[in-house]
N, CA, C, O and CB atoms as a CASP TS submission, in Angstrom:
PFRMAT TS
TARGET T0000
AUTHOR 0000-0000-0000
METHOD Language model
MODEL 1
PARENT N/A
ATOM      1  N   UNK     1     -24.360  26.948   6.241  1.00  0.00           N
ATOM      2  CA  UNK     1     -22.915  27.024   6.221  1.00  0.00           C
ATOM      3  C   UNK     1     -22.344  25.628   5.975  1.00  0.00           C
ATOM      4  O   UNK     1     -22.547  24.697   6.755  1.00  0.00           O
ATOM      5  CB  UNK     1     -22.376  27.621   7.542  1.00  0.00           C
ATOM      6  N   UNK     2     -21.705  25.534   4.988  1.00  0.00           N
ATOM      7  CA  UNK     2     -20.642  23.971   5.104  1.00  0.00           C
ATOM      8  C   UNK     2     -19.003  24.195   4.993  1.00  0.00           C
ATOM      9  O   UNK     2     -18.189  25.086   4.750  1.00  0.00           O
ATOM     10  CB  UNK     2     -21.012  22.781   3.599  1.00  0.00           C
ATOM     11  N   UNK     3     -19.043  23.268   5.216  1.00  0.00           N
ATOM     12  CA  UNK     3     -17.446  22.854   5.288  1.00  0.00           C
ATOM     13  C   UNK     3     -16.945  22.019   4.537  1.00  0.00           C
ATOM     14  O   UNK     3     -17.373  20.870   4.431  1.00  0.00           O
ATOM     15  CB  UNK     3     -17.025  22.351   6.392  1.00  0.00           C
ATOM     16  N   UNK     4     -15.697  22.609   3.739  1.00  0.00           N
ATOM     17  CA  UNK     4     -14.903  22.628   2.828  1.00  0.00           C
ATOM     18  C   UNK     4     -13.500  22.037   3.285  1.00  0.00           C
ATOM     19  O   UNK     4     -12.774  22.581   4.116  1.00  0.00           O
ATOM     20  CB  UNK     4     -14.902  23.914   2.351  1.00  0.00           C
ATOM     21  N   UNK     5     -13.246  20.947   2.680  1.00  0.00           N
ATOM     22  CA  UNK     5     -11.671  20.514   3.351  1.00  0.00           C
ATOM     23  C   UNK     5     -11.470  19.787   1.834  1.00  0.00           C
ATOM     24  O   UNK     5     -12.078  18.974   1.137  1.00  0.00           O
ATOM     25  CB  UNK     5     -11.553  19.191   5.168  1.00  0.00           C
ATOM     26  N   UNK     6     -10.039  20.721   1.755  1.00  0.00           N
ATOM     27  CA  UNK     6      -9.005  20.519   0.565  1.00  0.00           C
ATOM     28  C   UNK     6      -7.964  19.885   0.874  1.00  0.00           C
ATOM     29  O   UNK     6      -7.106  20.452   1.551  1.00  0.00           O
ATOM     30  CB  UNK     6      -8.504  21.655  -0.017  1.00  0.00           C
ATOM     31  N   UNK     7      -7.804  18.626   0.472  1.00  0.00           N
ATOM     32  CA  UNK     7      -6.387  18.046   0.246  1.00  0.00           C
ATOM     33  C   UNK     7      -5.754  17.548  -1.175  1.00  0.00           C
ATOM     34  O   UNK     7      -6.290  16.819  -2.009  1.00  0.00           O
ATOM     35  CB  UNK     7      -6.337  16.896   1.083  1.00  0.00           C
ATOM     36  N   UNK     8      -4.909  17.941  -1.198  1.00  0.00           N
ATOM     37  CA  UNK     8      -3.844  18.367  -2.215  1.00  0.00           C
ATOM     38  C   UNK     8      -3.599  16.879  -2.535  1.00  0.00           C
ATOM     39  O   UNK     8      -3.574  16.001  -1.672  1.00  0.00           O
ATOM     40  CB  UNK     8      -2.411  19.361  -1.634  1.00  0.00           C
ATOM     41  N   UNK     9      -3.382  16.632  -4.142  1.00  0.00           N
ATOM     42  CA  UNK     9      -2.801  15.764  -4.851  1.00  0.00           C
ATOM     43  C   UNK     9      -1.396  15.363  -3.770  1.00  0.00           C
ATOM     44  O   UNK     9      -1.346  14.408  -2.994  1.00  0.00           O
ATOM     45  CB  UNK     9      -2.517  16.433  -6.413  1.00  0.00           C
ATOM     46  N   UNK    10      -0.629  16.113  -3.940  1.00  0.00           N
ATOM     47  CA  UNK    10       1.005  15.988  -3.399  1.00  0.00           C
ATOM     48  C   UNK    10       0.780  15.436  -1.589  1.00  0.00           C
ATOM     49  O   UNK    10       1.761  14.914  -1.060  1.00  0.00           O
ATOM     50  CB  UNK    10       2.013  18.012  -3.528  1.00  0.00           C
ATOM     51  N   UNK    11      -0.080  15.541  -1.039  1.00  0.00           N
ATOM     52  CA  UNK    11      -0.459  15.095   0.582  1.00  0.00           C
ATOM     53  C   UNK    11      -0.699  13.609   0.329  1.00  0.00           C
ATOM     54  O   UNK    11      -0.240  12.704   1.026  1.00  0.00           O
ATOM     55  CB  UNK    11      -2.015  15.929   1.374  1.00  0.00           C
ATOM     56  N   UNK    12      -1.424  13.471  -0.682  1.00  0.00           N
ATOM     57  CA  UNK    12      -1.886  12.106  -0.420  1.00  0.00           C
ATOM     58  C   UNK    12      -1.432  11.584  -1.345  1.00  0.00           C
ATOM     59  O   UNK    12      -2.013  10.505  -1.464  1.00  0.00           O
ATOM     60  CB  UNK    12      -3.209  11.793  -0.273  1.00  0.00           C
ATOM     61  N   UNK    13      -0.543  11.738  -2.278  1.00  0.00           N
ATOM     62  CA  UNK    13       0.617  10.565  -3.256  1.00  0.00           C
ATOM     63  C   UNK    13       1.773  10.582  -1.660  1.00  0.00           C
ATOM     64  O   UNK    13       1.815   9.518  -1.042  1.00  0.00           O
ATOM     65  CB  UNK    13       1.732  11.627  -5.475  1.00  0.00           C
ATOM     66  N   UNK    14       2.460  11.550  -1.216  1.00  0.00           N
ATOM     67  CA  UNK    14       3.247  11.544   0.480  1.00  0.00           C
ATOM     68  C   UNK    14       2.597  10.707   1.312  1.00  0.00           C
ATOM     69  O   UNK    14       3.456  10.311   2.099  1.00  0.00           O
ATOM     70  CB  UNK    14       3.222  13.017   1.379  1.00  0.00           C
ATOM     71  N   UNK    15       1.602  10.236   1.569  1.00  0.00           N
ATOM     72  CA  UNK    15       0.982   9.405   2.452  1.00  0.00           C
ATOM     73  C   UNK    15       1.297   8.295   1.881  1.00  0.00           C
ATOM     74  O   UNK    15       2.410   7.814   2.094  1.00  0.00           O
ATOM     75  CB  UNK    15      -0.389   9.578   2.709  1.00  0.00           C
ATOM     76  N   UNK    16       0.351   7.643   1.012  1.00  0.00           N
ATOM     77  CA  UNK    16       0.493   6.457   0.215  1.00  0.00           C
ATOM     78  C   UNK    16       2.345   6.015   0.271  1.00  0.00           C
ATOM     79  O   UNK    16       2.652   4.878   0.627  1.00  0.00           O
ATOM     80  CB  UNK    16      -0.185   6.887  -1.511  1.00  0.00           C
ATOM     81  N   UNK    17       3.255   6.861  -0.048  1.00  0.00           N
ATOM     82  CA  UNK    17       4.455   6.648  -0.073  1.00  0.00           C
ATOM     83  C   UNK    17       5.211   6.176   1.170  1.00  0.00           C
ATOM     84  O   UNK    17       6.072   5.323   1.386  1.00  0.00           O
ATOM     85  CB  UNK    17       4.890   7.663  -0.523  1.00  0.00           C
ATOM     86  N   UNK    18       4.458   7.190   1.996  1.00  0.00           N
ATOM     87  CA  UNK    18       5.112   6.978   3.658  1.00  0.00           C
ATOM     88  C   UNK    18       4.689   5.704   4.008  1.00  0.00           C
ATOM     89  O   UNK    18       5.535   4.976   4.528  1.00  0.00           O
ATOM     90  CB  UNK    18       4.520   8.091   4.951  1.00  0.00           C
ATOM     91  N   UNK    19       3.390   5.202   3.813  1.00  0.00           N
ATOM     92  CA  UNK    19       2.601   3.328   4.586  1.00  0.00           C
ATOM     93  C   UNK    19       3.067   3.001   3.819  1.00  0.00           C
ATOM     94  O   UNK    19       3.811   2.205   4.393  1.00  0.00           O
ATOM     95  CB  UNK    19       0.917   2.582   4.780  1.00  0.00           C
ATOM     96  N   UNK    20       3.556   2.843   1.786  1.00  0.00           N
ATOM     97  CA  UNK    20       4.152   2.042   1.430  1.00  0.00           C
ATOM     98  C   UNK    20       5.990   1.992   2.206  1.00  0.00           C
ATOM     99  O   UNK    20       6.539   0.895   2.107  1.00  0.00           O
ATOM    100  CB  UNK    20       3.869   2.265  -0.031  1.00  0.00           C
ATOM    101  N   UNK    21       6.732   3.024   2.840  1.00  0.00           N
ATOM    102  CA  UNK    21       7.542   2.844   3.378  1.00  0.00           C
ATOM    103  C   UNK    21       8.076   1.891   4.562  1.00  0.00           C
ATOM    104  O   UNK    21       9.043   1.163   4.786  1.00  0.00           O
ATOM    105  CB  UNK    21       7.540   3.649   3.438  1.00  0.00           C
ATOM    106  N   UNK    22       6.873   2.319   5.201  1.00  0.00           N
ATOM    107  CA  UNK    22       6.495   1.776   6.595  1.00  0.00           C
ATOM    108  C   UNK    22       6.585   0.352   6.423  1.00  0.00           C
ATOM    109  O   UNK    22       7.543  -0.284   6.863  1.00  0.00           O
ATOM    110  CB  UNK    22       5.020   2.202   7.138  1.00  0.00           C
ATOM    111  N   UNK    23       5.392  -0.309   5.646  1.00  0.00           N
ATOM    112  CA  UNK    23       5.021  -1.621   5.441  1.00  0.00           C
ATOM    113  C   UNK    23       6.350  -2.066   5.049  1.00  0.00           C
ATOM    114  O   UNK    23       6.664  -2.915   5.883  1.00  0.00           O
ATOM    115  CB  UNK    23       3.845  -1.882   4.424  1.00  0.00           C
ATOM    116  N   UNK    24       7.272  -1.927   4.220  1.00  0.00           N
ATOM    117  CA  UNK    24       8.402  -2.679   3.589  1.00  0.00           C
ATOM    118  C   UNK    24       9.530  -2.549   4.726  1.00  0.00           C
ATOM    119  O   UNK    24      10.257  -3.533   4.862  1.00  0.00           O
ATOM    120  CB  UNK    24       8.884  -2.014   2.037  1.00  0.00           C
ATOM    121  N   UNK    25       9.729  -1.561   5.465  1.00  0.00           N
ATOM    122  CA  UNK    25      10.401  -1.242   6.977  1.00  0.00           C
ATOM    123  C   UNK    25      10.077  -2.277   7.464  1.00  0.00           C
ATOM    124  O   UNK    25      11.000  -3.090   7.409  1.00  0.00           O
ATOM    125  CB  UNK    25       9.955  -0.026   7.918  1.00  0.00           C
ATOM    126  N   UNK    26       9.132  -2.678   7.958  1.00  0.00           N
ATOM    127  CA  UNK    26       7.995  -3.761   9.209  1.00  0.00           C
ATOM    128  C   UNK    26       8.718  -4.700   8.621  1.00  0.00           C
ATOM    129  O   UNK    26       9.565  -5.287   9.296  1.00  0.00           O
ATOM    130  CB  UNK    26       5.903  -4.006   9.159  1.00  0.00           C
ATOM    131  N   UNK    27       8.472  -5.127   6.843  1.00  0.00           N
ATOM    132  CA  UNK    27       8.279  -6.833   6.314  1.00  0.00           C
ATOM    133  C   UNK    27      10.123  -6.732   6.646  1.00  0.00           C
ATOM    134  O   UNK    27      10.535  -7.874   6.846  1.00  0.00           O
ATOM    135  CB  UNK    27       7.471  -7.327   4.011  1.00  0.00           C
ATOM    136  N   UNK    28      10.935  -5.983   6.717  1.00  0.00           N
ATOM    137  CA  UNK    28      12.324  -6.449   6.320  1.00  0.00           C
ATOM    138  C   UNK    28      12.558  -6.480   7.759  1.00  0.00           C
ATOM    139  O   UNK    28      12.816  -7.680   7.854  1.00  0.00           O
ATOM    140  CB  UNK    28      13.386  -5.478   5.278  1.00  0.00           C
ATOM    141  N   UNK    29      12.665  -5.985   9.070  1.00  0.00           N
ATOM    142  CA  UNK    29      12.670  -6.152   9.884  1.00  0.00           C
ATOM    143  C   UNK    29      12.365  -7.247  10.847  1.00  0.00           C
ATOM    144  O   UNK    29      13.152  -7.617  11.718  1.00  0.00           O
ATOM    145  CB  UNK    29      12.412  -5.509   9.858  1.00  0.00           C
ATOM    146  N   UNK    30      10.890  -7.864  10.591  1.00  0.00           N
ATOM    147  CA  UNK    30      10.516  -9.042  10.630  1.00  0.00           C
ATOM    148  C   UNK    30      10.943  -9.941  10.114  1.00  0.00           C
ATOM    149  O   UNK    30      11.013 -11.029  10.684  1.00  0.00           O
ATOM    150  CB  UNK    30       9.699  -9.122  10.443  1.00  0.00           C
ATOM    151  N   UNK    31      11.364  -9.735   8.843  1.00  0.00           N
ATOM    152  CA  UNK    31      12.668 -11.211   8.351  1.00  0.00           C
ATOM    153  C   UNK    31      13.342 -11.657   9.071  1.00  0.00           C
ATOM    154  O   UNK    31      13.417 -12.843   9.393  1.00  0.00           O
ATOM    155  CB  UNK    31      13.793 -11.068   7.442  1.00  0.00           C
ATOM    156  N   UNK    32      14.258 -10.309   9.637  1.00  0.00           N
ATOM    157  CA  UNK    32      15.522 -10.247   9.328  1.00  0.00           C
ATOM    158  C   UNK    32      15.562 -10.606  11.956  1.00  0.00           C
ATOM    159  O   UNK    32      16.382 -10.804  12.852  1.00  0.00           O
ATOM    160  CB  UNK    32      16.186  -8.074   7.998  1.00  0.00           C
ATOM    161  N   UNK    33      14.487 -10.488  11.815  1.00  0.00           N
ATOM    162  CA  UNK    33      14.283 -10.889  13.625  1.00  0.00           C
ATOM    163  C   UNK    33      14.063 -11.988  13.706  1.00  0.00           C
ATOM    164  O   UNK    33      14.767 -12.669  14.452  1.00  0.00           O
ATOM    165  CB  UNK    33      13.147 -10.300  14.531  1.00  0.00           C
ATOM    166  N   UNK    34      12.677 -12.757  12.745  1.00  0.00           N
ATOM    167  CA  UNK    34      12.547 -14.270  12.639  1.00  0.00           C
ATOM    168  C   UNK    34      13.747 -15.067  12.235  1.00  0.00           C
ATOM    169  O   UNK    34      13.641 -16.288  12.352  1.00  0.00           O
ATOM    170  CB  UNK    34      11.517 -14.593  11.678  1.00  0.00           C
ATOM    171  N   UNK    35      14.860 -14.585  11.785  1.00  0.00           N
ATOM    172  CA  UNK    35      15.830 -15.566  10.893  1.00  0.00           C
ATOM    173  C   UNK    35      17.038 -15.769  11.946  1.00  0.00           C
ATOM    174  O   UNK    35      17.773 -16.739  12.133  1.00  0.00           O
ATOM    175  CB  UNK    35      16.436 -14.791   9.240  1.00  0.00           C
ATOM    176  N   UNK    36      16.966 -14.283  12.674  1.00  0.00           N
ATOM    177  CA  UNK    36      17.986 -14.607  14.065  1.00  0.00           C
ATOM    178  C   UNK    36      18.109 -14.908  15.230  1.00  0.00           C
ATOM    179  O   UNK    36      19.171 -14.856  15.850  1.00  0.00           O
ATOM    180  CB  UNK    36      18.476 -14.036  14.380  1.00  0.00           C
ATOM    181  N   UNK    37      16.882 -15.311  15.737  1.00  0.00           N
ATOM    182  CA  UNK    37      16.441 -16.077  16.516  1.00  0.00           C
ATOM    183  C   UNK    37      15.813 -16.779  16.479  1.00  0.00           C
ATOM    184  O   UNK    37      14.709 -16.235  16.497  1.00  0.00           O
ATOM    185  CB  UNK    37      16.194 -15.839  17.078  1.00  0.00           C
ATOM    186  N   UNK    38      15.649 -18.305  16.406  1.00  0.00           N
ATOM    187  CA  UNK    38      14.566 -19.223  16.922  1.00  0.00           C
ATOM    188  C   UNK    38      14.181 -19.234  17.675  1.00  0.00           C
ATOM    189  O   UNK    38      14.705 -18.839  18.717  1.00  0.00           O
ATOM    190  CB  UNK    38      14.559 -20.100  17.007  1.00  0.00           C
ATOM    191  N   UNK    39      12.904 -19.751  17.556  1.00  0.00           N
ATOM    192  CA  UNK    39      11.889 -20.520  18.890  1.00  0.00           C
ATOM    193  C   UNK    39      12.485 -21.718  19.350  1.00  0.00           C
ATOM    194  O   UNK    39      13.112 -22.640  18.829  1.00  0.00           O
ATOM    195  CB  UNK    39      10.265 -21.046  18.424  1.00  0.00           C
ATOM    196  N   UNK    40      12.092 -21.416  20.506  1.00  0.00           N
ATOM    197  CA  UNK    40      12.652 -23.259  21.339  1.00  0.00           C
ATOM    198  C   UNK    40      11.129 -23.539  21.427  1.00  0.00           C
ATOM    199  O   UNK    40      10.267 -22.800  21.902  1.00  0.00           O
ATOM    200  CB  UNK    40      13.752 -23.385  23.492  1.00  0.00           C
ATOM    201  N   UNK    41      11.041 -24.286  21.086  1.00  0.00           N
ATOM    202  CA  UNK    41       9.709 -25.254  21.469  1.00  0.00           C
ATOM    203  C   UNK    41       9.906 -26.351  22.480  1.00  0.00           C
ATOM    204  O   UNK    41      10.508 -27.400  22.254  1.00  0.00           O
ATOM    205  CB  UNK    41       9.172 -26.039  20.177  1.00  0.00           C
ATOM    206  N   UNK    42       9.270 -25.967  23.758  1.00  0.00           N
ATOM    207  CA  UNK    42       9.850 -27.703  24.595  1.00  0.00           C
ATOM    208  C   UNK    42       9.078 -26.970  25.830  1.00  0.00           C
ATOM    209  O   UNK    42       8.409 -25.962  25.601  1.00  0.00           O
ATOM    210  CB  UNK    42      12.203 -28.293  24.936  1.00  0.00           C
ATOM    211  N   UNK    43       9.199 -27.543  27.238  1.00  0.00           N
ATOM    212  CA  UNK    43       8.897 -27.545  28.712  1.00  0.00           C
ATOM    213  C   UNK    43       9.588 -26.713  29.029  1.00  0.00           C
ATOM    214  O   UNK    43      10.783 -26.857  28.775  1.00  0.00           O
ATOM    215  CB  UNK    43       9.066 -28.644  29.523  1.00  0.00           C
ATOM    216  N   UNK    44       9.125 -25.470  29.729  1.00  0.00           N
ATOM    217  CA  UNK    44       9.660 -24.274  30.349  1.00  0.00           C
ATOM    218  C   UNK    44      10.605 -25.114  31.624  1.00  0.00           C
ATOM    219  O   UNK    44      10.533 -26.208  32.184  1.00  0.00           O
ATOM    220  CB  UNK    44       8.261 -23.084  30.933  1.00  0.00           C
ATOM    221  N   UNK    45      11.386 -24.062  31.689  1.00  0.00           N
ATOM    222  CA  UNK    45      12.402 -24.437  32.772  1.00  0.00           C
ATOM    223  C   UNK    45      11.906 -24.465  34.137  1.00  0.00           C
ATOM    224  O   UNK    45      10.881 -23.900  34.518  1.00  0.00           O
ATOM    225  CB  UNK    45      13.528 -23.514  32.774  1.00  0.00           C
ATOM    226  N   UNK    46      12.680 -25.143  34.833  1.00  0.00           N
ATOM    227  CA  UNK    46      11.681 -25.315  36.419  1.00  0.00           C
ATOM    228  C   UNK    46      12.815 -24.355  37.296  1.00  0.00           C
ATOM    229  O   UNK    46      14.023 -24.173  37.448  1.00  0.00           O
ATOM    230  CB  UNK    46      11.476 -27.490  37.292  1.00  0.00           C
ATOM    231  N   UNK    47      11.324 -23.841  37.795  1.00  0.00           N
ATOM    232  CA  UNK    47      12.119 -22.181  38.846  1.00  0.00           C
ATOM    233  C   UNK    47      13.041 -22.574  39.299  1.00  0.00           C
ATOM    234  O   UNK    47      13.003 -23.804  39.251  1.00  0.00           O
ATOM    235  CB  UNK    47      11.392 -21.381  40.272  1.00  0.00           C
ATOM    236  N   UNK    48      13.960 -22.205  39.769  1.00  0.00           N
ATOM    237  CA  UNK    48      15.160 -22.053  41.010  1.00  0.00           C
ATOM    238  C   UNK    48      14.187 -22.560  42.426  1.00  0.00           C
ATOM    239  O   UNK    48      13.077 -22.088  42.672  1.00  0.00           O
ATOM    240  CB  UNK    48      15.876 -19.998  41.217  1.00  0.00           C
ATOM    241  N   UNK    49      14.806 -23.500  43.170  1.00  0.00           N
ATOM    242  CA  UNK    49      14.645 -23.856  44.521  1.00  0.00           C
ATOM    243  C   UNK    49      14.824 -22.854  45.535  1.00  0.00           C
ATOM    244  O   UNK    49      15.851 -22.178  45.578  1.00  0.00           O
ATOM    245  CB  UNK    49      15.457 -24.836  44.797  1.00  0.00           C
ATOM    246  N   UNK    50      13.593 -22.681  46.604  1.00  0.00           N
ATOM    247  CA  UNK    50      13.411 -21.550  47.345  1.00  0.00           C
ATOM    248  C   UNK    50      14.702 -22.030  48.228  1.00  0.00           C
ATOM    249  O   UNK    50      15.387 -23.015  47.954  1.00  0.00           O
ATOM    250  CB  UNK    50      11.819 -21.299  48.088  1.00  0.00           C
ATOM    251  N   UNK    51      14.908 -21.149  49.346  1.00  0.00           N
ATOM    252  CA  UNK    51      16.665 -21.598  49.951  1.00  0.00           C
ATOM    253  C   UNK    51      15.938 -20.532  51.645  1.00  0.00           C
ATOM    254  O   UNK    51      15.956 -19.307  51.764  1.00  0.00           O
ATOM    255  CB  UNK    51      18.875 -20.439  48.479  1.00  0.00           C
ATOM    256  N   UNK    52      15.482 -21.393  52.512  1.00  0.00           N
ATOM    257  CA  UNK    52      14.806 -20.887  53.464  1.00  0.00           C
ATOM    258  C   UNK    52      15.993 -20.102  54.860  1.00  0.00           C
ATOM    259  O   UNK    52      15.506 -19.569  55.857  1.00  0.00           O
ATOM    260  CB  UNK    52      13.804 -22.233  53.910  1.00  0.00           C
TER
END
């Protein structure tokens, strides 16, 4: 007995389309987060003083 698995031309040009969607979603998103916020680069802030 074997097994037979059919996938359709039209499933997998829809796939390919959807990760090419995805990926260009991600890259514009990631621009558009890196460009509106910077990094601070420097010495983290020193905690708040305990208050007994």
């Amino acid at each position: 007995m074997g097994f037979e698995l059919v996938i359709s031309l039209p499933l997998i040009l829809f796939i390919l389309i959807l990760a090419l969607a995805c990926y260009l979603l991600g890259k514009y998103r990631g621009r558009k987060q890196s460009s509106s916020q910077p990094q601070q680069y420097g010495p983290p802030a020193p905690p708040p003083q305990a208050q007994p």
